[in-house]
Each structure stands twice: as C-alpha cells, then as structure tokens.
Backbone atoms as SQL, in Angstrom:
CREATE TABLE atoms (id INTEGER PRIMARY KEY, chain TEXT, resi INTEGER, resn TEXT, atom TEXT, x REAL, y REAL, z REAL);
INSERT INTO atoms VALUES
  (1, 'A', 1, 'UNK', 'N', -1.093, -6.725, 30.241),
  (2, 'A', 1, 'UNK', 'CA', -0.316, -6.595, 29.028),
  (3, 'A', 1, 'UNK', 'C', -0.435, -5.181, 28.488),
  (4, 'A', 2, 'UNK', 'N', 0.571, -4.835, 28.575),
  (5, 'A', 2, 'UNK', 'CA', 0.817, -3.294, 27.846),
  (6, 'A', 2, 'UNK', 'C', 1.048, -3.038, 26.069),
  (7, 'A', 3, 'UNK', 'N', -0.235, -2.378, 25.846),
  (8, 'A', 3, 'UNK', 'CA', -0.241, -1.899, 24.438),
  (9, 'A', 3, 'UNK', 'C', 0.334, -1.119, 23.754),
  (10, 'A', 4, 'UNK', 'N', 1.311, -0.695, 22.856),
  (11, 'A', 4, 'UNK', 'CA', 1.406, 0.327, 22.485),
  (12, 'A', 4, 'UNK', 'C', 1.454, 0.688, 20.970),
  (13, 'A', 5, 'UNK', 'N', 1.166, 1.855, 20.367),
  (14, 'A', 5, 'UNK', 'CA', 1.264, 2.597, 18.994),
  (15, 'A', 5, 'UNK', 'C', 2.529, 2.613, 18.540),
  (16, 'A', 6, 'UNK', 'N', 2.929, 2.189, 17.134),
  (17, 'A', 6, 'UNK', 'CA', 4.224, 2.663, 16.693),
  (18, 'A', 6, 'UNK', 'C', 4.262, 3.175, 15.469),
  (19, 'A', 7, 'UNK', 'N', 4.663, 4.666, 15.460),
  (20, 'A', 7, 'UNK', 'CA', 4.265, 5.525, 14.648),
  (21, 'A', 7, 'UNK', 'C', 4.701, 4.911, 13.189),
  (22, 'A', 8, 'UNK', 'N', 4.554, 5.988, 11.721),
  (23, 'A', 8, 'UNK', 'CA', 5.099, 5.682, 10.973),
  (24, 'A', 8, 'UNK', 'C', 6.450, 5.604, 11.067),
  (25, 'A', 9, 'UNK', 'N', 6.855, 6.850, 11.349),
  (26, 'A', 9, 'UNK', 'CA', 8.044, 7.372, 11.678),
  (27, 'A', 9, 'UNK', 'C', 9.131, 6.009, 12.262),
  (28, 'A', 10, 'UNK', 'N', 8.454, 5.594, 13.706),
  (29, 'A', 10, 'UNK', 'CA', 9.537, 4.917, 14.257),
  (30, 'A', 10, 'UNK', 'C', 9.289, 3.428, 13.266),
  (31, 'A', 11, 'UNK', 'N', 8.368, 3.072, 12.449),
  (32, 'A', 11, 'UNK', 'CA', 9.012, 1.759, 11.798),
  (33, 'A', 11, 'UNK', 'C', 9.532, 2.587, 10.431),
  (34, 'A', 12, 'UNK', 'N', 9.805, 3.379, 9.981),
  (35, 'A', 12, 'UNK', 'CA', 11.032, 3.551, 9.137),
  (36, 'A', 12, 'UNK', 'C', 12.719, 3.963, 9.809),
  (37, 'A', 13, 'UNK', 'N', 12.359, 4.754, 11.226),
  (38, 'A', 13, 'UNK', 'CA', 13.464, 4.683, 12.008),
  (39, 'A', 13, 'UNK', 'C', 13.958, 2.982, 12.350),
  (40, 'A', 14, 'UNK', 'N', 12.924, 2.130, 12.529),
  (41, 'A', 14, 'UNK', 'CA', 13.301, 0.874, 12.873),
  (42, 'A', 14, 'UNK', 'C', 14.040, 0.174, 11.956),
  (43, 'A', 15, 'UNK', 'N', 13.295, 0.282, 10.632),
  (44, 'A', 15, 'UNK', 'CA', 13.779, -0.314, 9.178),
  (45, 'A', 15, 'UNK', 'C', 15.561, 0.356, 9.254),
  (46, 'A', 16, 'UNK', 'N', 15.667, 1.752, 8.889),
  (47, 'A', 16, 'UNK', 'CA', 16.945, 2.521, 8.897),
  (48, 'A', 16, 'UNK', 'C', 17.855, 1.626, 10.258),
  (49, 'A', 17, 'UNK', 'N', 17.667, 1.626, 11.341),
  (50, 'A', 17, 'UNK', 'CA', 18.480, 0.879, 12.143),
  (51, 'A', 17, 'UNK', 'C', 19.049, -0.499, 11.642),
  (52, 'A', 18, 'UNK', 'N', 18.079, -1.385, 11.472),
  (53, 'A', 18, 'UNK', 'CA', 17.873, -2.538, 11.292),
  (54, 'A', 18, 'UNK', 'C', 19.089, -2.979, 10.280),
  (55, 'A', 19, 'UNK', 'N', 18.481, -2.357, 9.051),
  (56, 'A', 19, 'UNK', 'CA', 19.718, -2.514, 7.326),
  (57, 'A', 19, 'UNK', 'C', 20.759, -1.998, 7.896),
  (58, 'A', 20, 'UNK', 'N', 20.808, -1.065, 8.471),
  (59, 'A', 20, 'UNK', 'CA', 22.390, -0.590, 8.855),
  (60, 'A', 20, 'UNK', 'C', 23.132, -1.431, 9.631),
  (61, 'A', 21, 'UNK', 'N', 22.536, -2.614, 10.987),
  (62, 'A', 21, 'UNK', 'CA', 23.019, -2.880, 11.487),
  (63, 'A', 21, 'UNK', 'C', 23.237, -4.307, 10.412),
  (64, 'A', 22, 'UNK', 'N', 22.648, -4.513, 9.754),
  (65, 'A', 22, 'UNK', 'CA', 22.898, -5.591, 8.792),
  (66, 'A', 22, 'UNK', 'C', 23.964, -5.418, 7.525),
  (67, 'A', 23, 'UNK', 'N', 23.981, -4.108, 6.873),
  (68, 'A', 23, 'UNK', 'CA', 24.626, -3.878, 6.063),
  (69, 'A', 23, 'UNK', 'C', 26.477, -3.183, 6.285),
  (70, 'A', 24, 'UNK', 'N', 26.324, -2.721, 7.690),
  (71, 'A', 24, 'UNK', 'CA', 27.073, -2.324, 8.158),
  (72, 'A', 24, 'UNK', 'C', 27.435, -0.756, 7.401),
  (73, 'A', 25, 'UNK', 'N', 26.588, -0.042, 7.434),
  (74, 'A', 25, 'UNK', 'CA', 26.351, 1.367, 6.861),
  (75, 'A', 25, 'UNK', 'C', 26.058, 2.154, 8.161),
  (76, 'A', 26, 'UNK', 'N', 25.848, 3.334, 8.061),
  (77, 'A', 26, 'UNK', 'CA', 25.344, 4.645, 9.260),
  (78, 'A', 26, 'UNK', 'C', 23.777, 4.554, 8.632),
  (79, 'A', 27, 'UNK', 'N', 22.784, 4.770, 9.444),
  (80, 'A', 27, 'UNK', 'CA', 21.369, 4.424, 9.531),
  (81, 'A', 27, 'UNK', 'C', 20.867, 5.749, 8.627),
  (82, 'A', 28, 'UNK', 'N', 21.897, 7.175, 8.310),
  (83, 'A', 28, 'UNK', 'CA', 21.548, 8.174, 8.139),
  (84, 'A', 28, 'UNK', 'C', 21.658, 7.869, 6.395),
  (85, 'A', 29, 'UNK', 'N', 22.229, 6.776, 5.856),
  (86, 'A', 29, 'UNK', 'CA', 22.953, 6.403, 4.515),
  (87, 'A', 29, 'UNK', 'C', 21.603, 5.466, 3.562),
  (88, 'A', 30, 'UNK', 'N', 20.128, 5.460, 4.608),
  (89, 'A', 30, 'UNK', 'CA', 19.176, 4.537, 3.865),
  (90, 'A', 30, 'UNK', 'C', 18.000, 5.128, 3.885),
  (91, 'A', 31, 'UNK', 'N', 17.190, 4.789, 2.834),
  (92, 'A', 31, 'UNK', 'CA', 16.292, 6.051, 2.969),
  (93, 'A', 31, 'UNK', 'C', 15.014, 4.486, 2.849),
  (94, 'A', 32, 'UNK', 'N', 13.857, 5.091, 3.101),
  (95, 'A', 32, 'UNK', 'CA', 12.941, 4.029, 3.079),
  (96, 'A', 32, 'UNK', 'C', 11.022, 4.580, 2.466),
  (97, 'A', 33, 'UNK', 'N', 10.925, 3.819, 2.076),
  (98, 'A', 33, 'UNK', 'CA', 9.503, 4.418, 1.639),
  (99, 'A', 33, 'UNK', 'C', 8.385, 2.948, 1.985),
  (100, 'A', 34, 'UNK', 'N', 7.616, 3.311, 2.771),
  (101, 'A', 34, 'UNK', 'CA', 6.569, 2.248, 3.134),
  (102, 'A', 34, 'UNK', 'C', 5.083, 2.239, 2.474),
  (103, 'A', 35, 'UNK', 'N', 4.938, 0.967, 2.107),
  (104, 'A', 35, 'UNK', 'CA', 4.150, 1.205, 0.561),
  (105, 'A', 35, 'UNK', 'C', 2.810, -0.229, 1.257),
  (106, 'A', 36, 'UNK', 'N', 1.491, 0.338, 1.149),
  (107, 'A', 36, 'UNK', 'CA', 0.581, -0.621, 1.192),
  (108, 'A', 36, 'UNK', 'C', 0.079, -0.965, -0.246),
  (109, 'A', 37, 'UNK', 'N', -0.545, -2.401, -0.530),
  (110, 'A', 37, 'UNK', 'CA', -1.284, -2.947, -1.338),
  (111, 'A', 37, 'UNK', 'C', -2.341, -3.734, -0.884),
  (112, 'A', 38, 'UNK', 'N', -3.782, -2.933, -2.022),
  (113, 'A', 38, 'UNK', 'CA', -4.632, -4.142, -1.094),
  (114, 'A', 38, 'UNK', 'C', -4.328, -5.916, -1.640),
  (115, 'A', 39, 'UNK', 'N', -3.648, -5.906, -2.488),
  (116, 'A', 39, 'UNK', 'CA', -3.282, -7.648, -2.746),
  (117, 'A', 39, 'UNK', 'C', -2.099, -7.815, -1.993),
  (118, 'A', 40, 'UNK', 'N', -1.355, -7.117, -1.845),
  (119, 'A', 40, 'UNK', 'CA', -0.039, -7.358, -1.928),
  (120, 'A', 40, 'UNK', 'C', 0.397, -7.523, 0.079),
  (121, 'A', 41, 'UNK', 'N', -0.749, -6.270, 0.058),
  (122, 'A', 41, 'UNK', 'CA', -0.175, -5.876, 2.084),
  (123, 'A', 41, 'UNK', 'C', 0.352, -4.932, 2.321),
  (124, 'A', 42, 'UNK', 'N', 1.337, -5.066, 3.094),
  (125, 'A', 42, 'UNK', 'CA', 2.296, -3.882, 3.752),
  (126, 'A', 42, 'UNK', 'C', 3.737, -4.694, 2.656),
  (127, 'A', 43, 'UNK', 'N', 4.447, -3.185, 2.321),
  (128, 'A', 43, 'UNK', 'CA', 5.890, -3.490, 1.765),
  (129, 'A', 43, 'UNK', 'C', 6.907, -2.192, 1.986),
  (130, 'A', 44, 'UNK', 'N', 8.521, -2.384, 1.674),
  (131, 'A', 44, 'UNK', 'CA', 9.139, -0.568, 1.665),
  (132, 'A', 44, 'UNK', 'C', 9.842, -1.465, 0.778),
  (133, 'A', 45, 'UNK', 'N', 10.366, -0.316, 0.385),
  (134, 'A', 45, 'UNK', 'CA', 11.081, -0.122, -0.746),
  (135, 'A', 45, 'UNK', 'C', 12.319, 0.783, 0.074),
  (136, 'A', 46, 'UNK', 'N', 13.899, 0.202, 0.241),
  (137, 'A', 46, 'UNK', 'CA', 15.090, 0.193, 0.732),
  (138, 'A', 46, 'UNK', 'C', 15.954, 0.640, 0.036),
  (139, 'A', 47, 'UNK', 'N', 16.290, 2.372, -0.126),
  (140, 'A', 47, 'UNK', 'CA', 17.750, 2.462, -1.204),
  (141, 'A', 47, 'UNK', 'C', 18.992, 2.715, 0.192),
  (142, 'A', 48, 'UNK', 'N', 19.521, 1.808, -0.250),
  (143, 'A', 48, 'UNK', 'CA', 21.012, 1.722, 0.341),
  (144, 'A', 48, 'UNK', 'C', 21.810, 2.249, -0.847),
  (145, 'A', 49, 'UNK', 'N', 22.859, 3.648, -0.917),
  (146, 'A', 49, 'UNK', 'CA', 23.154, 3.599, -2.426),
  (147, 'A', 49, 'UNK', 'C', 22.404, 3.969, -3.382),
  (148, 'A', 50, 'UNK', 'N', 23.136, 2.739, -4.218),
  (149, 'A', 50, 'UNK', 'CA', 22.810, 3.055, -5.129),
  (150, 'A', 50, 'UNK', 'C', 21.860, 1.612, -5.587),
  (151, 'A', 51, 'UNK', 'N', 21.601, 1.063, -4.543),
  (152, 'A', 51, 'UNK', 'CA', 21.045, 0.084, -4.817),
  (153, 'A', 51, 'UNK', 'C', 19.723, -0.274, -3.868),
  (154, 'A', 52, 'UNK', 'N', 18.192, -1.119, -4.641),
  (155, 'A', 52, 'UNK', 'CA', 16.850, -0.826, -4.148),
  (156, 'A', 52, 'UNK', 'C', 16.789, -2.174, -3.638),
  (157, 'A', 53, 'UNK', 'N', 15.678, -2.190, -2.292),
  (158, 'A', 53, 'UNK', 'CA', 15.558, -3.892, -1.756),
  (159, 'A', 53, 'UNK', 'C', 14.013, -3.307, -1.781),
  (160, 'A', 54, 'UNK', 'N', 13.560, -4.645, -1.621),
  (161, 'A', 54, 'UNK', 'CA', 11.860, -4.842, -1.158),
  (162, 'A', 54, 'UNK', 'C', 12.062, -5.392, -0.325),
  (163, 'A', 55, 'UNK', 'N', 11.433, -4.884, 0.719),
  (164, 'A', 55, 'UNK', 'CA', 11.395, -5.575, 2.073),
  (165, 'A', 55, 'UNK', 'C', 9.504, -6.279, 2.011),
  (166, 'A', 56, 'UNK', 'N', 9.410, -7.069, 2.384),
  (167, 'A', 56, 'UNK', 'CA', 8.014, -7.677, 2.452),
  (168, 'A', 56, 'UNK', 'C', 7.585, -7.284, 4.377),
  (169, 'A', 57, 'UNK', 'N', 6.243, -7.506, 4.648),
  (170, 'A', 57, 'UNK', 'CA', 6.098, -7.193, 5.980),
  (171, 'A', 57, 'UNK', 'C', 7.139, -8.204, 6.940),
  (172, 'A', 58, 'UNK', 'N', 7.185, -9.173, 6.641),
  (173, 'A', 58, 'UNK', 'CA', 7.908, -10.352, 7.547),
  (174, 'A', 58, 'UNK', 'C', 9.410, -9.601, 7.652),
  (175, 'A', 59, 'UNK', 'N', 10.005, -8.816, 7.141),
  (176, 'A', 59, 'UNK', 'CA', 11.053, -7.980, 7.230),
  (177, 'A', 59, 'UNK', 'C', 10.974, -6.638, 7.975),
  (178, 'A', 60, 'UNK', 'N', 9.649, -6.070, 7.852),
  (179, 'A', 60, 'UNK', 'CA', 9.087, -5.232, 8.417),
  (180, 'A', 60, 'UNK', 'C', 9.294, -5.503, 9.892),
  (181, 'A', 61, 'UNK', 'N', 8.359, -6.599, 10.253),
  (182, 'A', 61, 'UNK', 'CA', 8.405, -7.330, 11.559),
  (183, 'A', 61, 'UNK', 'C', 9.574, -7.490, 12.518),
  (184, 'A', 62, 'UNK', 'N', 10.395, -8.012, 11.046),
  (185, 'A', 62, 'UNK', 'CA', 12.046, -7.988, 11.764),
  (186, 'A', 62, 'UNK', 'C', 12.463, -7.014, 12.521),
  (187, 'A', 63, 'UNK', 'N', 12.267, -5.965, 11.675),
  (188, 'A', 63, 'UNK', 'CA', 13.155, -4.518, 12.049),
  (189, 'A', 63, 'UNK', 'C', 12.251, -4.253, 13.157),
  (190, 'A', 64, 'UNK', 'N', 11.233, -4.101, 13.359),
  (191, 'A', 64, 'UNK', 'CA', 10.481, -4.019, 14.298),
  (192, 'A', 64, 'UNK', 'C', 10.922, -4.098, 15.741),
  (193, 'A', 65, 'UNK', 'N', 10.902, -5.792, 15.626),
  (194, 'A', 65, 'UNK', 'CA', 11.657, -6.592, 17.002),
  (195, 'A', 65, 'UNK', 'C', 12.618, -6.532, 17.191),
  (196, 'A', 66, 'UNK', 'N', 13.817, -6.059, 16.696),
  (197, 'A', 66, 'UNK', 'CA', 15.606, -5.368, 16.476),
  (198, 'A', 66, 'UNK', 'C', 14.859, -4.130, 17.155),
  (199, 'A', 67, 'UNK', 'N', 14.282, -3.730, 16.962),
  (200, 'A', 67, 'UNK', 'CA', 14.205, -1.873, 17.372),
  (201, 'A', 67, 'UNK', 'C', 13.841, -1.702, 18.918),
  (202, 'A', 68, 'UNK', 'N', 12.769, -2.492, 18.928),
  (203, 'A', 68, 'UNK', 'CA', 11.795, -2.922, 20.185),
  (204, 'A', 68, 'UNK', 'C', 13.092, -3.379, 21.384),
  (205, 'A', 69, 'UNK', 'N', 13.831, -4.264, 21.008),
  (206, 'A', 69, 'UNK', 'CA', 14.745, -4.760, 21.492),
  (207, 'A', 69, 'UNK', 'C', 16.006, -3.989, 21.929),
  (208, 'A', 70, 'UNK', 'N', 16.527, -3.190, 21.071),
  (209, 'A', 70, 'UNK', 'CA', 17.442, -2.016, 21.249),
  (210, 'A', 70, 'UNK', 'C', 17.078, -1.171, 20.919),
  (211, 'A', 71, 'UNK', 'N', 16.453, -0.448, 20.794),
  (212, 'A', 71, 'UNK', 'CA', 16.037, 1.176, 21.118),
  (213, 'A', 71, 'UNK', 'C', 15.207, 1.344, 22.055),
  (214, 'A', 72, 'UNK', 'N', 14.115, 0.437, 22.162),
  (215, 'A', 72, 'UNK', 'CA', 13.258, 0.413, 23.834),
  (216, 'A', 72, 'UNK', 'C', 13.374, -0.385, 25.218),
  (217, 'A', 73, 'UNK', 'N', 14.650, -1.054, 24.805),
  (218, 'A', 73, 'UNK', 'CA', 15.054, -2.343, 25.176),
  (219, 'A', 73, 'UNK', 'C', 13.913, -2.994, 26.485),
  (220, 'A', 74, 'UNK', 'N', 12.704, -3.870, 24.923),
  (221, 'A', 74, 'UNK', 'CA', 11.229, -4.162, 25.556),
  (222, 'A', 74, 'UNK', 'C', 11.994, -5.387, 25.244),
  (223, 'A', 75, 'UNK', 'N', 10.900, -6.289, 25.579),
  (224, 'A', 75, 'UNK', 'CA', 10.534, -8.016, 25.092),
  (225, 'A', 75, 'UNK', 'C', 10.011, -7.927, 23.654),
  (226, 'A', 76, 'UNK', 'N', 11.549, -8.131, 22.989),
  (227, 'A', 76, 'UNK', 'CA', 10.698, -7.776, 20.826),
  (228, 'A', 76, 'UNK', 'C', 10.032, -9.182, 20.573),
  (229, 'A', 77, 'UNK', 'N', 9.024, -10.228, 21.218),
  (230, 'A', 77, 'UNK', 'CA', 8.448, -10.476, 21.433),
  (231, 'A', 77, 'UNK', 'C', 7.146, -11.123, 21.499),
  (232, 'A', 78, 'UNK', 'N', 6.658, -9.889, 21.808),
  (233, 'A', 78, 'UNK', 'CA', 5.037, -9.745, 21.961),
  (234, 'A', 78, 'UNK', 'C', 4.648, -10.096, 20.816),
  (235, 'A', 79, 'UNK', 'N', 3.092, -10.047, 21.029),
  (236, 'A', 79, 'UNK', 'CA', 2.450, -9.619, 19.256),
  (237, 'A', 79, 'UNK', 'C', 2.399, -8.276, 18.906),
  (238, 'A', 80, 'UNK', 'N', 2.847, -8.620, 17.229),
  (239, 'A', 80, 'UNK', 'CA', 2.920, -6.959, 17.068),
  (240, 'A', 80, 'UNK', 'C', 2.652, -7.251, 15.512),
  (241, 'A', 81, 'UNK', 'N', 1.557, -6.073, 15.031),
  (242, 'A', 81, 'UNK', 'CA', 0.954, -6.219, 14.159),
  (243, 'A', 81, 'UNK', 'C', 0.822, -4.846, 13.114),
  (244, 'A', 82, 'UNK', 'N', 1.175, -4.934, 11.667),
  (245, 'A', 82, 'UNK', 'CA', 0.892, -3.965, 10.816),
  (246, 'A', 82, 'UNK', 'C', -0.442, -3.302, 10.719),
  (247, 'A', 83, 'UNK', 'N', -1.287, -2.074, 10.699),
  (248, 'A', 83, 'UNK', 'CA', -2.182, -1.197, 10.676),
  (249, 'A', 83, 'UNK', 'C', -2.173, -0.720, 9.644),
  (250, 'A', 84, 'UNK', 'N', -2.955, -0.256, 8.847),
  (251, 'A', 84, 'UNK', 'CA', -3.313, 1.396, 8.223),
  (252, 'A', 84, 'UNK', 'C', -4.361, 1.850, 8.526),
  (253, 'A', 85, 'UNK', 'N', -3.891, 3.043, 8.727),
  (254, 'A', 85, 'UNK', 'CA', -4.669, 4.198, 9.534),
  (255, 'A', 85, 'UNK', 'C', -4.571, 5.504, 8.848),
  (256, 'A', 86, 'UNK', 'N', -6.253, 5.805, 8.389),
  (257, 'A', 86, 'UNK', 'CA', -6.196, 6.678, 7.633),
  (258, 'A', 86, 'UNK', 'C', -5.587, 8.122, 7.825),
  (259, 'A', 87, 'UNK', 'N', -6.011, 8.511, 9.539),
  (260, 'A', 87, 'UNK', 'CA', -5.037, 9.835, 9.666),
  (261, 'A', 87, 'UNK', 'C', -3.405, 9.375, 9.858),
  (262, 'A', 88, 'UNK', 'N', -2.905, 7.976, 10.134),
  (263, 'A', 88, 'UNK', 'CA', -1.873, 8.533, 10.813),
  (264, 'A', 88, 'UNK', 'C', -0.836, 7.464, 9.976),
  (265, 'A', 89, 'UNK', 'N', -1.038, 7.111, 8.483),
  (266, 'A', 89, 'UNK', 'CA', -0.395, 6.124, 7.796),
  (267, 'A', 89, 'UNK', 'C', 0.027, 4.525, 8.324),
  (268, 'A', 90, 'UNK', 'N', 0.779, 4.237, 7.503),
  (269, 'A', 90, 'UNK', 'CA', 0.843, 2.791, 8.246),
  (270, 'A', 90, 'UNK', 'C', 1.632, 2.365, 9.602),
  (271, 'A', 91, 'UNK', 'N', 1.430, 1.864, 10.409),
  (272, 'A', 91, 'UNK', 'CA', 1.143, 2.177, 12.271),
  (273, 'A', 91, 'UNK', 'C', 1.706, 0.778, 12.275),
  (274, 'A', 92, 'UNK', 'N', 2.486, 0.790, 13.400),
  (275, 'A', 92, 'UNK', 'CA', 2.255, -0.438, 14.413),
  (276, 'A', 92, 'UNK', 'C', 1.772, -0.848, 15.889),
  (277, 'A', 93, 'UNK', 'N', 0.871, -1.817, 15.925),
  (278, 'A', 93, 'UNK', 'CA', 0.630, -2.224, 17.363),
  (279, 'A', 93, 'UNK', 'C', 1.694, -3.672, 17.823),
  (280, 'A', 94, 'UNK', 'N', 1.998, -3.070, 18.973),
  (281, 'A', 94, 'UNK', 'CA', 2.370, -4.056, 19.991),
  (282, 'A', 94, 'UNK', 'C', 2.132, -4.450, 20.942),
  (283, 'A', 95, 'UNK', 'N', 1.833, -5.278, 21.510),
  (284, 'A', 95, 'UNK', 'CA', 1.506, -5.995, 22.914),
  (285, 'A', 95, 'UNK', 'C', 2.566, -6.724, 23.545),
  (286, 'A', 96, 'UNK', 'N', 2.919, -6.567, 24.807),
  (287, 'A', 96, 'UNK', 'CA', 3.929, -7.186, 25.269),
  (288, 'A', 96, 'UNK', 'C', 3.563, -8.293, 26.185);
C-alpha cells in the first residue's frame, strides 16, 4: 500500500476544484482559507463571490477524493486522513 503526503496547497487546490465543479464557477473565482480548532478540528472557510461557506472536514474529505480521483486519477478511496504539522500546516495523508 502506497502512502502519500498532501500538501496544504493541493487540499485548497482540491477544495477550489471541487466547489467549482459543484457550483459551476472557474476554480480561479474561489478563494479558501483552512482553519484548525482544538474543539472544533479541521474547517475552511469558502468565498465564492460574494458569498462565505464553512466547509467542515467531512467536506474537506470530499474534495479530497474528487481531486484524488481527477487530478491523480488514484482510487479516491483509500484512507485518507487530516494532519497538522507544525512546519508544513495542515497536510493530508493517504493510503491507497
């Protein structure tokens, strides 16, 4: 089973894909900010517009496996799990 890192970067690239392919917008039109809590967890905060979403991790996840699926076109799948990591912000692991 093959492991891999997924930067910050590519789960806000994932998120940006994801709403776009849902909202039917250009991916370049959403901006995203990924926000930890220690009660709360992993969350982003979604401006499409002129208008804000909360995405919870289980949305996170989503975009994830949409991305995994068409942009790496892996098995979206596996287990794949939220991180924070002090040098390298909030991370994802996957296992396929």
């Amino acid at each position: 089973m093959e492991t891999m890192s997924i930067s910050e970067q590519d789960i806000v690239n994932a998120l940006c894909i994801h709403l776009a392919d849902k909202k039917g917008v250009a991916p370049q039109e959403i901006q995203i900010e990924l926000l930890y809590d220690d009660d709360y967890g992993f969350s982003a905060e979604a401006y499409v517009g002129n208008r804000k979403q909360i995405l919870i991790e289980a949305n996170i996840i989503e975009a994830l496996r949409f991305w995994i699926e068409t942009e790496l076109k892996e098995n979206p799948y596996g287990s794949l799990r939220l991180a924070l990591d002090e040098e390298a912000g909030i991370i994802a692991h996957y296992q396929s």
